[in-house]
Jmol script that loads the backbone (N, CA, C; Angstrom):
load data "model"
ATOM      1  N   UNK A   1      -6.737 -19.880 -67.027  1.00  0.00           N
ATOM      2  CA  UNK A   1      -6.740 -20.294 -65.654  1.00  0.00           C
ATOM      3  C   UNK A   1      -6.876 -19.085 -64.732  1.00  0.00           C
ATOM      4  N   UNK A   2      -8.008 -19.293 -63.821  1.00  0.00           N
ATOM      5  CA  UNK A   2      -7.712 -18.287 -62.911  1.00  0.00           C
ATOM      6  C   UNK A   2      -6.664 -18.138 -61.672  1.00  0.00           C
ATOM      7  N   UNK A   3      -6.350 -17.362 -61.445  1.00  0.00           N
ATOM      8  CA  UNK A   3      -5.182 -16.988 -60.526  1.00  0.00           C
ATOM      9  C   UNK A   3      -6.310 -17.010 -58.690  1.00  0.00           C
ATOM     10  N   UNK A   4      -5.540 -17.692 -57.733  1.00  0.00           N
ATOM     11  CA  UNK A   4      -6.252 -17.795 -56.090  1.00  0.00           C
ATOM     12  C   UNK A   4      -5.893 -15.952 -55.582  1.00  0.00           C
ATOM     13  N   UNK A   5      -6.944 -16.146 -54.672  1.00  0.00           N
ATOM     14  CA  UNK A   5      -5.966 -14.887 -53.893  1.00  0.00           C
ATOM     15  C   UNK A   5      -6.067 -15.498 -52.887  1.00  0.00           C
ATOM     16  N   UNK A   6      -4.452 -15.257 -52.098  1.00  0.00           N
ATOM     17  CA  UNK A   6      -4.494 -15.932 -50.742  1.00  0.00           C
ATOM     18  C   UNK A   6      -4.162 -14.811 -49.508  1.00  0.00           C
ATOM     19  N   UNK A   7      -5.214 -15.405 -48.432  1.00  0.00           N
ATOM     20  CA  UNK A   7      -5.242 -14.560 -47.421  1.00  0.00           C
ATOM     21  C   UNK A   7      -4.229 -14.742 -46.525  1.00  0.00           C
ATOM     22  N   UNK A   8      -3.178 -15.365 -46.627  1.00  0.00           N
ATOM     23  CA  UNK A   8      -2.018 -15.384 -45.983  1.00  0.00           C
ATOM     24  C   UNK A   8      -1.039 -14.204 -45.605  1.00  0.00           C
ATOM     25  N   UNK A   9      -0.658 -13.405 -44.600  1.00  0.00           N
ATOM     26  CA  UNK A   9      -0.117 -12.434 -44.552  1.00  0.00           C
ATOM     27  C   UNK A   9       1.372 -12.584 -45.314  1.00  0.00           C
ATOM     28  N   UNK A  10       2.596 -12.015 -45.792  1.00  0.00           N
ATOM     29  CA  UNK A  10       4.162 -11.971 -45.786  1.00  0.00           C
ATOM     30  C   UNK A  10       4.411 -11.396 -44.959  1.00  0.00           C
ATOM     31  N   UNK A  11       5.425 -11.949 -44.852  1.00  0.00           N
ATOM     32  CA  UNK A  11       6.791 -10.658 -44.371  1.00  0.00           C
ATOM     33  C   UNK A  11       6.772 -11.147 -42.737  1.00  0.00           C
ATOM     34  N   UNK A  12       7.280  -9.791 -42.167  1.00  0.00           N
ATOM     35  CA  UNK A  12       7.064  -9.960 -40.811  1.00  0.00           C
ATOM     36  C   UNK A  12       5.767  -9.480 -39.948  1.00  0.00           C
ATOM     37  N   UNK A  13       5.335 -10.228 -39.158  1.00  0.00           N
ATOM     38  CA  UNK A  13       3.774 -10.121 -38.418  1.00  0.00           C
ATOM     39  C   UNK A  13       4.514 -11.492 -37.336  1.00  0.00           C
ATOM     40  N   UNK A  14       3.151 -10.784 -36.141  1.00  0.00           N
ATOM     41  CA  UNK A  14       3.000 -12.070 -35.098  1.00  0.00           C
ATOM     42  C   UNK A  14       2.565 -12.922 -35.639  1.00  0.00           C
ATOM     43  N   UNK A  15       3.701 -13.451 -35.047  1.00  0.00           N
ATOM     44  CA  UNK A  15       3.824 -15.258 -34.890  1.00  0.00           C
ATOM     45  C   UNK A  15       2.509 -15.868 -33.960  1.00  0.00           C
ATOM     46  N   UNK A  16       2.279 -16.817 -33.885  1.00  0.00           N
ATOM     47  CA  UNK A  16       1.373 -17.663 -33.356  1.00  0.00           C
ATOM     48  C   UNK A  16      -0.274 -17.001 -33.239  1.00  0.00           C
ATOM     49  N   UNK A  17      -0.948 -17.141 -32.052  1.00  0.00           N
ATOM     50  CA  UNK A  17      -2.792 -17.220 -32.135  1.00  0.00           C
ATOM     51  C   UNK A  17      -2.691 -15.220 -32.026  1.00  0.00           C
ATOM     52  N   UNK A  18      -1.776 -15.164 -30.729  1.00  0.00           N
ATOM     53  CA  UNK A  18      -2.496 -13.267 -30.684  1.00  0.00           C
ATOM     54  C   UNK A  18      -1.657 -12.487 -31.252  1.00  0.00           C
ATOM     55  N   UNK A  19      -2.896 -11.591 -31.711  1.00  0.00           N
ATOM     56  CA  UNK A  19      -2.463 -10.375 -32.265  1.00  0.00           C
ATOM     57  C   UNK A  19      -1.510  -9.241 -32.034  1.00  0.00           C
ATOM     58  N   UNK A  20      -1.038  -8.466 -32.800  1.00  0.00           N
ATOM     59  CA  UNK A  20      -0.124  -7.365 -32.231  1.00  0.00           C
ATOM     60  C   UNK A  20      -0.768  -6.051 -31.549  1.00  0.00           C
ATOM     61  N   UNK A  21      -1.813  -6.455 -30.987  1.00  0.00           N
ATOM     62  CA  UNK A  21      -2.363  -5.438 -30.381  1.00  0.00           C
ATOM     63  C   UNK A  21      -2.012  -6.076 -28.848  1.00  0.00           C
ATOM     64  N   UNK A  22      -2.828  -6.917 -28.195  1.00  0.00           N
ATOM     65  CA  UNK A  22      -2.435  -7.926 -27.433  1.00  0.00           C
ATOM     66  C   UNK A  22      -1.025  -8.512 -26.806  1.00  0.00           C
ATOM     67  N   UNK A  23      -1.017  -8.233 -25.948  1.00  0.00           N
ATOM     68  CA  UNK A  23       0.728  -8.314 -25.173  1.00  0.00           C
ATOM     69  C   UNK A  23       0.378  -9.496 -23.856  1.00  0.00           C
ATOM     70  N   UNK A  24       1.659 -10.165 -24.142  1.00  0.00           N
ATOM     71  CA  UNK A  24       1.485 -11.297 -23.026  1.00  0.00           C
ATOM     72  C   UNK A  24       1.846 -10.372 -21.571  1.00  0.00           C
ATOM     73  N   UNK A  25       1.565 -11.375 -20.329  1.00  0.00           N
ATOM     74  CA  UNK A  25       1.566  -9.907 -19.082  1.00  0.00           C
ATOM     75  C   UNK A  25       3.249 -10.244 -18.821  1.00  0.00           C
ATOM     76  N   UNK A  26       3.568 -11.263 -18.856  1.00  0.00           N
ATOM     77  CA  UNK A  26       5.181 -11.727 -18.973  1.00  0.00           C
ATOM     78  C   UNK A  26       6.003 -10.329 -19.734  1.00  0.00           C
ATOM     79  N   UNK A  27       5.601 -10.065 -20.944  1.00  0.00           N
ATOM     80  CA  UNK A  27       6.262  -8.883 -21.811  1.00  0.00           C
ATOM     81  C   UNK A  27       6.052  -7.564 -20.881  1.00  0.00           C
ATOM     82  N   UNK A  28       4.625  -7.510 -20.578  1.00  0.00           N
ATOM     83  CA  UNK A  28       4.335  -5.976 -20.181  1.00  0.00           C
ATOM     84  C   UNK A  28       5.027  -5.954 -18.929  1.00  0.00           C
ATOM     85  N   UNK A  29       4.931  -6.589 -18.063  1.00  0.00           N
ATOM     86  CA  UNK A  29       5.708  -6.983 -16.897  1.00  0.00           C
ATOM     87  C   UNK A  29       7.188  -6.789 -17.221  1.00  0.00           C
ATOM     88  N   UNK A  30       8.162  -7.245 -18.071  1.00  0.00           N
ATOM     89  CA  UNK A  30       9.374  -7.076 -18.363  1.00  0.00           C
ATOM     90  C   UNK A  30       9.475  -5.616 -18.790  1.00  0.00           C
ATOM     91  N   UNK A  31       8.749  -5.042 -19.759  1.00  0.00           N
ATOM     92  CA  UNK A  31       8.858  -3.111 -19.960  1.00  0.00           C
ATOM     93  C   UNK A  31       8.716  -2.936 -18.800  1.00  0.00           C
ATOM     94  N   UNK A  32       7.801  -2.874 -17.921  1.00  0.00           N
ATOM     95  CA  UNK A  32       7.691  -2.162 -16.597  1.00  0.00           C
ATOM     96  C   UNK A  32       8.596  -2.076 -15.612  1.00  0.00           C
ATOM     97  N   UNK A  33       9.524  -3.207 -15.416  1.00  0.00           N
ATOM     98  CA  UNK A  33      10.219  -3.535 -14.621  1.00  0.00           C
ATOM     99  C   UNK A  33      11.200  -2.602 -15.381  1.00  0.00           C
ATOM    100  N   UNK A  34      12.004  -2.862 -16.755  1.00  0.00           N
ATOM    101  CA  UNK A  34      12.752  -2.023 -17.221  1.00  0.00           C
ATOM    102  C   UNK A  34      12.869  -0.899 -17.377  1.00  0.00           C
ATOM    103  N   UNK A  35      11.153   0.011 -17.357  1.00  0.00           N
ATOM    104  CA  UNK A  35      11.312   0.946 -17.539  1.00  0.00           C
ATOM    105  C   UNK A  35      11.693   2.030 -16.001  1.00  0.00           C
ATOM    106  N   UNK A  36      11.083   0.961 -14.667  1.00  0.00           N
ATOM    107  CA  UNK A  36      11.265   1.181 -13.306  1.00  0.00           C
ATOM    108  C   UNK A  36      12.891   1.314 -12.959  1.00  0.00           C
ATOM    109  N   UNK A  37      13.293   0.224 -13.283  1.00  0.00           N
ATOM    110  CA  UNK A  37      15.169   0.410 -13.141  1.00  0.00           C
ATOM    111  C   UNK A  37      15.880   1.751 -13.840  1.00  0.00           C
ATOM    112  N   UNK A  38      15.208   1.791 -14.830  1.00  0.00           N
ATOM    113  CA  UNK A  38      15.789   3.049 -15.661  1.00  0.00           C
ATOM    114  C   UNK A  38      15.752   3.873 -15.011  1.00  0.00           C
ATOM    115  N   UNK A  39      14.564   4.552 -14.361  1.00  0.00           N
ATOM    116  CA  UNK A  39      14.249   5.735 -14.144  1.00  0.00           C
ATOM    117  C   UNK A  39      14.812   5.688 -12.029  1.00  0.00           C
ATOM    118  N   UNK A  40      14.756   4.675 -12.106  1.00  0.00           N
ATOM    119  CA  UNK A  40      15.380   4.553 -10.247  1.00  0.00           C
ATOM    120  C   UNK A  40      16.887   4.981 -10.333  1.00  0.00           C
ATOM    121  N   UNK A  41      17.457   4.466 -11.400  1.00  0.00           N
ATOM    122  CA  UNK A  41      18.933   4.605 -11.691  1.00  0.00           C
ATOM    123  C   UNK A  41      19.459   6.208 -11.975  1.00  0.00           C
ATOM    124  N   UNK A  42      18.064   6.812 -12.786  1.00  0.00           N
ATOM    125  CA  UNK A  42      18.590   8.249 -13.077  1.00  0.00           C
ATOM    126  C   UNK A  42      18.327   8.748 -11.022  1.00  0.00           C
ATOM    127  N   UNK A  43      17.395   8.977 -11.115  1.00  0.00           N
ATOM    128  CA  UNK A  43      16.485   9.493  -9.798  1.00  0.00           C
ATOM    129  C   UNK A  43      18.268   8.837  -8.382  1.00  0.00           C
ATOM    130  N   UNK A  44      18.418   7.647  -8.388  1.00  0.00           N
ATOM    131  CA  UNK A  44      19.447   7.562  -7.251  1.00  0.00           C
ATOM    132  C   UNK A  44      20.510   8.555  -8.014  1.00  0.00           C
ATOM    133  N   UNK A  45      20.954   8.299  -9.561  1.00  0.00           N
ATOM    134  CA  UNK A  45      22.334   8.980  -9.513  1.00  0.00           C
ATOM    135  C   UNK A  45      22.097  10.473  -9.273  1.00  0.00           C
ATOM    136  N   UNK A  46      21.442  11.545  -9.863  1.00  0.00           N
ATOM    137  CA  UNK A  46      21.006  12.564  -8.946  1.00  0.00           C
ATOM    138  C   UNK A  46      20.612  13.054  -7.779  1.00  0.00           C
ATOM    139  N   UNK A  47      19.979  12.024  -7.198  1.00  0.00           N
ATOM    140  CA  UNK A  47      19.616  12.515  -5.664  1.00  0.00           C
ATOM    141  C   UNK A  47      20.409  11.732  -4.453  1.00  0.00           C
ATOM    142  N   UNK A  48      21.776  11.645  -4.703  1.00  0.00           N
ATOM    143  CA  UNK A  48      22.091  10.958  -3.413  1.00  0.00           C
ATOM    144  C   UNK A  48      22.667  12.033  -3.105  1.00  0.00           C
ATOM    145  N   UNK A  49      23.732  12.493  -3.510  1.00  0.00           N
ATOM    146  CA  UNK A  49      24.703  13.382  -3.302  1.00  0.00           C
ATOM    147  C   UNK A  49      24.060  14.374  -2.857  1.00  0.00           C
ATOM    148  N   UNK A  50      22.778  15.497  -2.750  1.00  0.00           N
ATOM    149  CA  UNK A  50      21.729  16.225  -1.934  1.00  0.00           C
ATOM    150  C   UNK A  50      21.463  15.504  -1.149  1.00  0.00           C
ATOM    151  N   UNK A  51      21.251  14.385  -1.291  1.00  0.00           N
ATOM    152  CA  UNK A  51      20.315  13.596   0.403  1.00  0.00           C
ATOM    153  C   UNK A  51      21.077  13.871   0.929  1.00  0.00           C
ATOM    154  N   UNK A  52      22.937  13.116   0.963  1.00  0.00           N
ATOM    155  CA  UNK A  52      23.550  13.034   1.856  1.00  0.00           C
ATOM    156  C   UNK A  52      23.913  14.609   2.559  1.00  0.00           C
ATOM    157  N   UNK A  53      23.646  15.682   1.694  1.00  0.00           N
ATOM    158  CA  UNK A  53      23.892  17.075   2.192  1.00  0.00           C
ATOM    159  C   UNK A  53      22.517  17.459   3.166  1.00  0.00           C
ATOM    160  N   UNK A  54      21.306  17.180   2.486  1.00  0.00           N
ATOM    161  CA  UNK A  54      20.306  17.369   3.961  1.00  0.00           C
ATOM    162  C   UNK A  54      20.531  16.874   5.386  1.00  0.00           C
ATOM    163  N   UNK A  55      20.998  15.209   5.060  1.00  0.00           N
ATOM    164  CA  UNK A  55      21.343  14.431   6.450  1.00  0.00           C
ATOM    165  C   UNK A  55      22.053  15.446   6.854  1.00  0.00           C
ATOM    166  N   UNK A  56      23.300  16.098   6.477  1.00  0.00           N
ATOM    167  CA  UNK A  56      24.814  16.763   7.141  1.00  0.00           C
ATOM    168  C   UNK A  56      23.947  18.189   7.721  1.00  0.00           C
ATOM    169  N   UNK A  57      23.004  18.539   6.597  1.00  0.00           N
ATOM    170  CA  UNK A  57      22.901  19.850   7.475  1.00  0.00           C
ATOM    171  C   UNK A  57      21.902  19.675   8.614  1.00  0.00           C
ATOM    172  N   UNK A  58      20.997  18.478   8.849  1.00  0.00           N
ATOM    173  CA  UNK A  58      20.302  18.097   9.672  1.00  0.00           C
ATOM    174  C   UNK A  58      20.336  17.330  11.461  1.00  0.00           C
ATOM    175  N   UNK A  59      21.952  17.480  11.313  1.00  0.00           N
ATOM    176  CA  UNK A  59      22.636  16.841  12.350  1.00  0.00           C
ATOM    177  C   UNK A  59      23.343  17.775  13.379  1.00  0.00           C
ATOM    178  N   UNK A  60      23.552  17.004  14.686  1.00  0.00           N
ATOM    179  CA  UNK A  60      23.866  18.094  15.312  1.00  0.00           C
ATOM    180  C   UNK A  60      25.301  18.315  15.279  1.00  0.00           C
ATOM    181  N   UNK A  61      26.556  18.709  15.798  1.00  0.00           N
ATOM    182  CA  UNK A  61      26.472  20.096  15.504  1.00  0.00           C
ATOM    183  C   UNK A  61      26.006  20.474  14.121  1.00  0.00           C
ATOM    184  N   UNK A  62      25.408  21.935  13.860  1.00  0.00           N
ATOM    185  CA  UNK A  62      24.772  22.518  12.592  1.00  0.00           C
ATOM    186  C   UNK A  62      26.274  22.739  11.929  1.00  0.00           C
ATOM    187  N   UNK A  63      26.345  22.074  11.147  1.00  0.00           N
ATOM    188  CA  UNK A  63      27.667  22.618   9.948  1.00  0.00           C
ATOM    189  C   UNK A  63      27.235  23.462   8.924  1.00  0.00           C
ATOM    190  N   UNK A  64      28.104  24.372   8.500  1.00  0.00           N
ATOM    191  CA  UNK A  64      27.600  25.214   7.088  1.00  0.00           C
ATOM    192  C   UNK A  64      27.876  24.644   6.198  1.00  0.00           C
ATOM    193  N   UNK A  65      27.423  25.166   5.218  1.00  0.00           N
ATOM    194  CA  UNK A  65      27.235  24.251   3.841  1.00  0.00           C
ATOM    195  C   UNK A  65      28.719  24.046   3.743  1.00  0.00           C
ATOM    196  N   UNK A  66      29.813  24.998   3.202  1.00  0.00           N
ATOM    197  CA  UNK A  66      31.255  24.878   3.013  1.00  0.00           C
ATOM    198  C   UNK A  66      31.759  23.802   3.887  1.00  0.00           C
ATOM    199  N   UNK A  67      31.579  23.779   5.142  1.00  0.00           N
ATOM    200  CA  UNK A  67      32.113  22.857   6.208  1.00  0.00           C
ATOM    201  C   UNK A  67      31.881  21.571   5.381  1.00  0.00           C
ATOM    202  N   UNK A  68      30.506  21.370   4.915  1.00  0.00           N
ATOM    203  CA  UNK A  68      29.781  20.291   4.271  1.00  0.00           C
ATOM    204  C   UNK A  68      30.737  19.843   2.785  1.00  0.00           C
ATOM    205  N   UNK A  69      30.608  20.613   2.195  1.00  0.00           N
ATOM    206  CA  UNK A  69      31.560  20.783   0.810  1.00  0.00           C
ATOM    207  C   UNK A  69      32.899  20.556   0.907  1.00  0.00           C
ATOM    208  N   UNK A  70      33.872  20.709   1.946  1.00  0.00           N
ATOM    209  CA  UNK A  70      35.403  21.029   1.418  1.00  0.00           C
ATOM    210  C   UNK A  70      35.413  19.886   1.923  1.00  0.00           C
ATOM    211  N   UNK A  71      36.877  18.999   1.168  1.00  0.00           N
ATOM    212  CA  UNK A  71      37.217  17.300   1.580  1.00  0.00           C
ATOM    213  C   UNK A  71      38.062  17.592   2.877  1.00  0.00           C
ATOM    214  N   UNK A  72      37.844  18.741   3.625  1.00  0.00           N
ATOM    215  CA  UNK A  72      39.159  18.221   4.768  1.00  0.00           C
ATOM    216  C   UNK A  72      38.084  18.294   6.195  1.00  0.00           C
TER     217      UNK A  72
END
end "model"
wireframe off; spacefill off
backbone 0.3
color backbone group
């Protein structure tokens, strides 16, 4: 008896009609958005604490930096 060969993939592979090259815009849209929050989140937690020191030195009266710095 001869033995079939079947063109059926195993294992794990995409599911349904498209390929794994091919990305729904729903997915690419969700990386993008995620990868946007990520990088807004680093970018605010570093740059507020300087902004708020440009505003201070940008105002009138001119304060020095220390004035700016010490909590009293």
């Amino acid at each position: 008896m001869a033995s079939r060969i079947s063109l059926k993939s195993k294992g794990k592979g995409p599911k349904g009609p498209k390929g794994s090259d091919e990305k729904s815009t729903a997915q690419c849209l969700k990386e993008w958005s995620t990868w946007t929050m990520k990088k807004a989140k680093v970018v605010t937690h570093y740059g507020f604490i300087p902004l708020i020191i440009i505003i201070g030195m940008n105002s009138e009266p001119k304060p020095q930096l220390y004035q700016l710095l010490s909590p009293v």
